[in-house]
TORNUMAR-524764 format. One record per residue (C-alpha): residue in three letters; x, y, z. Coordinates in steps of 0.02 Angstrom, whole numbers, padded with zeros to 5 digits, always signed. Each point is the difference from the previous one (the first is absolute). Example, Ala and Ser with C-alpha at 12.3 -4.5 7.8 and 13.67 -1.06 7.14 Angstrom:
2
ala+00615-00225+00390ser+00069+00172-00033
END
This chain:
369
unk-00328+02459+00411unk+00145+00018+00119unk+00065-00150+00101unk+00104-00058+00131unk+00132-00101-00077unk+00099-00121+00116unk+00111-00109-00055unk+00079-00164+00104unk+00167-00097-00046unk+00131+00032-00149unk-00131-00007-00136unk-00131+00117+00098unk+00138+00126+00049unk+00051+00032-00169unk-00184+00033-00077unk-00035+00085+00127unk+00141+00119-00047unk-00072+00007-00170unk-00169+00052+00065unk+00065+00155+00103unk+00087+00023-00186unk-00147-00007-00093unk-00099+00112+00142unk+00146+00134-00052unk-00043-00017-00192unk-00184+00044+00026unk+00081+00147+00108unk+00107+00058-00132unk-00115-00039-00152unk-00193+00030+00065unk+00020+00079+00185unk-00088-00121+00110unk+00048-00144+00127unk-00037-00181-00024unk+00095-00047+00147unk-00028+00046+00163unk+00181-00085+00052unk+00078-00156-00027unk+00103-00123+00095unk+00132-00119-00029unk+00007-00130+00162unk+00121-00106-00018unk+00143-00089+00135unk+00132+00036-00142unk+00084+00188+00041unk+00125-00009-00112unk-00161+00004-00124unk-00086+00114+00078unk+00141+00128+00006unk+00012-00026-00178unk-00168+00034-00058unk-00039+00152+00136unk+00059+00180-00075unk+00088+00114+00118unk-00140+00133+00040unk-00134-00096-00118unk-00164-00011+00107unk-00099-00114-00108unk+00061-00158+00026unk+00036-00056+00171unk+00107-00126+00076unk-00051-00115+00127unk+00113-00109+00064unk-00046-00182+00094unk+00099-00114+00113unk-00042-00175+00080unk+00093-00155+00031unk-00035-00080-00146unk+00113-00138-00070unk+00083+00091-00169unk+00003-00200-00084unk-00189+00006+00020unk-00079+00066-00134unk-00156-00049+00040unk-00176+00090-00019unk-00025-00054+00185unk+00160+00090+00024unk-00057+00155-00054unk-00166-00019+00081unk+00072-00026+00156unk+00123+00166-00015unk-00134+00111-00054unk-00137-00038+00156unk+00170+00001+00097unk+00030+00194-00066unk-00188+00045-00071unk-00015+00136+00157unk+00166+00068-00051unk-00059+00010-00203unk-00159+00087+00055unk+00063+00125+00120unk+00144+00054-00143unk-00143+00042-00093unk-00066+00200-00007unk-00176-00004+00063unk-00045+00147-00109unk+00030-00105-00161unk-00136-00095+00054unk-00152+00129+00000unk+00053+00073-00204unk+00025-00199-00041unk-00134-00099-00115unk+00054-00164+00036unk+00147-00082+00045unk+00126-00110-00112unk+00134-00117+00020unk+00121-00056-00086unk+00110-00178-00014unk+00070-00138-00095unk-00074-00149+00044unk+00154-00110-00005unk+00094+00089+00135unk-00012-00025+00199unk-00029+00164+00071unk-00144+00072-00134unk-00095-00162-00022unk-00020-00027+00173unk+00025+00168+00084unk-00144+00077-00124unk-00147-00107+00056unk+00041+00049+00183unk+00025+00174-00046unk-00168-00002-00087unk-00104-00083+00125unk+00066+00115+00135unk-00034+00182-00107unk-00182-00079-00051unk-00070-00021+00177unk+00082+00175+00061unk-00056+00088-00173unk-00182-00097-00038unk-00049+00142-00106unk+00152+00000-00134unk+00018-00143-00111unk+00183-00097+00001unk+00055-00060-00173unk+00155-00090-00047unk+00102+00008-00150unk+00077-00172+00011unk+00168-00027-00137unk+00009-00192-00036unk+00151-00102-00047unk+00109+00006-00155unk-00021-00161-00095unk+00193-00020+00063unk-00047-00028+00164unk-00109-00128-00010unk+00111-00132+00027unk+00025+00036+00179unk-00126-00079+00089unk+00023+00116+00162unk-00050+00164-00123unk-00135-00095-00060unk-00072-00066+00168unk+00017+00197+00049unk-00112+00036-00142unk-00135-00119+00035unk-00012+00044+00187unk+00015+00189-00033unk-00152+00001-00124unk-00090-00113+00096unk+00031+00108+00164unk-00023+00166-00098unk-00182-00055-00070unk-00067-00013+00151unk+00041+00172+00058unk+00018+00133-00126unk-00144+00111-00098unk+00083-00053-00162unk+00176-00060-00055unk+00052+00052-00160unk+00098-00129-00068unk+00177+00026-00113unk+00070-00151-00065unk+00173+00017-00031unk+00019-00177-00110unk-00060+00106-00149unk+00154+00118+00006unk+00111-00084-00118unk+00148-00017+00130unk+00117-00142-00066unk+00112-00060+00134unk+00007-00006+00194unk+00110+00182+00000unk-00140+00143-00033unk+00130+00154-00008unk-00061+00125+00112unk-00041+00140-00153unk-00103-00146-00093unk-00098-00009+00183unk+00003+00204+00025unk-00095+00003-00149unk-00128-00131+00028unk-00020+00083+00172unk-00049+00163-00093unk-00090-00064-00141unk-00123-00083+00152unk-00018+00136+00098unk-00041+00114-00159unk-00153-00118-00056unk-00076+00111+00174unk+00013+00157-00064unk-00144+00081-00083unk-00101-00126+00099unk+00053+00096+00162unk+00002+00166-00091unk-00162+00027-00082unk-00130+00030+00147unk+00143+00126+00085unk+00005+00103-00152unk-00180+00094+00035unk-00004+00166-00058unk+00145-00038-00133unk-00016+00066-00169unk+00062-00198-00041unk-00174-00068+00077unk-00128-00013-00146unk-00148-00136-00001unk-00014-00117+00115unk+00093+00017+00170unk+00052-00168+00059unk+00016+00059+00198unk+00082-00108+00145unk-00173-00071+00052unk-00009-00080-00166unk+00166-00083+00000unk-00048-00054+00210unk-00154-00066-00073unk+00097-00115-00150unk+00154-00071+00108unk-00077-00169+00067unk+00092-00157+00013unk+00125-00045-00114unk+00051+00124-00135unk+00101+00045-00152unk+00048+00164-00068unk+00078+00046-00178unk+00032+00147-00115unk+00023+00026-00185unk+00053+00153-00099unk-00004+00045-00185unk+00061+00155-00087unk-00161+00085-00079unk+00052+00054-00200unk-00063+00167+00007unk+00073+00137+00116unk-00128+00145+00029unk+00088+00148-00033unk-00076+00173+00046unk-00022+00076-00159unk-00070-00214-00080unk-00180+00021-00022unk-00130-00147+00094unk+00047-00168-00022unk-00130-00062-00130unk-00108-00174-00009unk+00154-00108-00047unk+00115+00082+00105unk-00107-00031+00147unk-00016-00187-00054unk+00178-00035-00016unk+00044+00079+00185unk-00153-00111+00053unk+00087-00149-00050unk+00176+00054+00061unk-00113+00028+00177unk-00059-00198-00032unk+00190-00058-00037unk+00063+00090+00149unk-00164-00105+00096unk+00070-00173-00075unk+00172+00025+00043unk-00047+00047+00171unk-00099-00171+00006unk+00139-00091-00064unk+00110+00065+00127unk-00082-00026+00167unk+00090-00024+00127unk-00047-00179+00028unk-00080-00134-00127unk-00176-00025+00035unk-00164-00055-00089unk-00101+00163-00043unk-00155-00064+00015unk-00004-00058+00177unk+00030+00179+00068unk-00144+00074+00098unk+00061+00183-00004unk+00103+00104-00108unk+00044+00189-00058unk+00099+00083-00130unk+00071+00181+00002unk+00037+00097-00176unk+00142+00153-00014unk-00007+00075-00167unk+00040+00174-00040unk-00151+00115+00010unk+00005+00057-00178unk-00025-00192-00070unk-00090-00076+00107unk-00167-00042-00034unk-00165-00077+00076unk+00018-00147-00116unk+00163-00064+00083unk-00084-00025+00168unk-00157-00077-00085unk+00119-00129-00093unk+00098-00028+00133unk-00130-00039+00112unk-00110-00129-00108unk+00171-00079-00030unk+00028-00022+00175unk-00170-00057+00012unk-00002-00150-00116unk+00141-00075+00092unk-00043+00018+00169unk-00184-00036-00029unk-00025-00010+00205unk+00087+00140+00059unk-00061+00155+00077unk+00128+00133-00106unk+00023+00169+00052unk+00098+00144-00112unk+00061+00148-00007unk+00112+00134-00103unk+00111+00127+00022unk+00071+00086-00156unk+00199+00054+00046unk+00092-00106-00115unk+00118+00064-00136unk-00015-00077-00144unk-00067-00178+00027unk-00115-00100+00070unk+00029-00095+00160unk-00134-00110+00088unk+00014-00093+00182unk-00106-00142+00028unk-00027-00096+00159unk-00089-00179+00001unk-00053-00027+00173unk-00092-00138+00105unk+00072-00140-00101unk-00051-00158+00062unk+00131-00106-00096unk+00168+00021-00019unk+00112-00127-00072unk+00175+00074+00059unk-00072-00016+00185unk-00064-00181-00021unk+00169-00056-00093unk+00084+00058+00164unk-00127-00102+00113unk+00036-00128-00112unk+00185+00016+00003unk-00005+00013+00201unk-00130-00160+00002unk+00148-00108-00071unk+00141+00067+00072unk-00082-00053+00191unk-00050-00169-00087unk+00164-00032-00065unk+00074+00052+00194unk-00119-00116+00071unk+00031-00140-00101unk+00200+00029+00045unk-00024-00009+00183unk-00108-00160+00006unk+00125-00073-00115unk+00160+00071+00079
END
């Protein structure tokens, strides 16, 4: 599947980087694109200089400019700037990209000014020019750090509730789970978040381009399949184990037991991806779903897709799941789930909530002040 990745304000920018990064990996590694091009918009150019290469094509800069108030960090504010400079954003953007492009994706924190409320905008516009090509949204929530400051967590509220209303699917990645201790996130510590996101894409994007490989064995789970699973609100998540017994040329067949034991690594590497979604939800409320296997050719077996799929199937017992394989790996196991058309989500409703009593408690100041 190859997309379109633009990404709006600090947090966008700098994933946005990471996807023209990870485009280069499948490059290097398996020879195909998974990114047409990707932008970083952004009114900062002291960031933008930072994160554009000299001579590197595959990420570029867009700078915006508007008289916005730099105190206001408001999602209004960025709403405003972006239908202010939307023209300017579109025509930056290489028309050609567009035809070779499955869908489009953006890219923000919701906390911010310029993503939350410039990526709405951005999305309306690019879905009424571009009816045919869905526009998703990879949206990267607050740390739990931030949620004392009611202005981040307003953001958040307005931004998801602006962003629903608009986009294919947003694909949800809750920061709050990260472990970050402390309102200073050192820049590597974030780095490596940023990658360790962007990475939960990759076999997702790569399998249906890699028709015609010597990696693609079984099922081929193709760009239409993953277009036909993205719906609403959605979580992604990966897990990898090391399988026990390396195939080496001259190693006769795996026998019975071997075969069940790499079966079971293939069901750990399932559960782990489960545990590590993206974003907390409840399993059982999702209406659509898919799960991708890499396992090296030589031990991989029908049985892992069979158990991974009735697995898969007694916890989401109303989804529509889709799957597919693609036998590259190197000695382990690696599986990428994504739960999709979630109709509950509790991080979304605790920042509703959050929102709800902040303009209470506001209200309740002014009639008494």
């Amino acid at each position: 599947m190859k997309l379109m990745v633009i990404g709006v304000g600090d947090c966008g920018c700098k994933l946005a980087r990471e996807f023209a990064e990870l485009n280069k990996k499948a490059r290097s590694e398996r020879r195909i694109n998974i990114v047409t091009c990707a932008y970083a918009v952004n009114n900062d150019q002291t960031l933008l200089t930072k994160l554009a290469k000299p001579g590197w094509d595959w990420l570029k800069p867009v700078l915006i400019r508007g008289p916005v108030d730099l105190g206001d960090r408001s999602t209004e504010s960025g709403a405003k700037l972006m239908r202010q400079e939307s023209e300017r954003v579109m025509l930056a953007m290489r028309l050609g990209s567009f035809v070779n492009t499955d869908a489009f994706l953006f890219v923000a924190g919701a906390a911010g000014s310029v993503g939350s409320g410039g990526v709405p905008v951005m999305a309306q516009m690019l879905k009424e020019r571009h009816l045919n090509k869905p526009v998703y949204v990879l949206l990267v929530l607050p740390f739990n750090t931030e949620l004392d400051d009611p202005q981040r967590i307003r953001n958040t509220a307005l931004c998801l509730n602006s962003i629903d209303k608009v986009a294919d699917a947003v694909i949800l990645a809750d920061n709050g789970g990260s472990g970050i201790v402390g309102s200073t996130i050192p820049p590597q510590k974030m780095d490596s978040l940023n990658k360790e996101l962007v990475l939960l894409f990759y076999d997702l994007l790569c399998s249906g381009e890699m028709v015609g490989s010597k990696d693609v064995v079984g099922k081929e789970l193709d760009a239409g399949d993953i277009l036909q699973t993205l719906f609403s609100w959605t979580a992604i998540g990966t897990g990898k184990t090391k399988l026990t017994s390396p195939m080496l040329p001259w190693k006769r067949s795996p026998g019975f037991e071997e075969k069940g034991s790499e079966t079971l690594k293939a069901m750990e590497a399932m559960n782990l991806a489960l545990m590590r979604l993206s974003v907390d939800c409840k399993l059982e409320d999702a209406g659509r779903a898919l799960y991708l296997l890499s396992a090296p050719v030589k031990q991989a077996n029908v049985d892992m897709i069979k158990v991974l799929g009735n697995r898969l199937r007694e916890l989401l017992p109303n989804a529509e799941i889709r799957d597919g394989s693609f036998y590259g790996a190197k000695g382990f196991a690696k599986v990428t789930v994504v739960i999709s058309e979630l109709v509950y989500v509790d991080r979304i409703k605790s920042y509703y909530d959050r929102a709800a009593r902040l303009t209470q408690g506001v209200e309740r100041e002014e009639k008494t002040g």
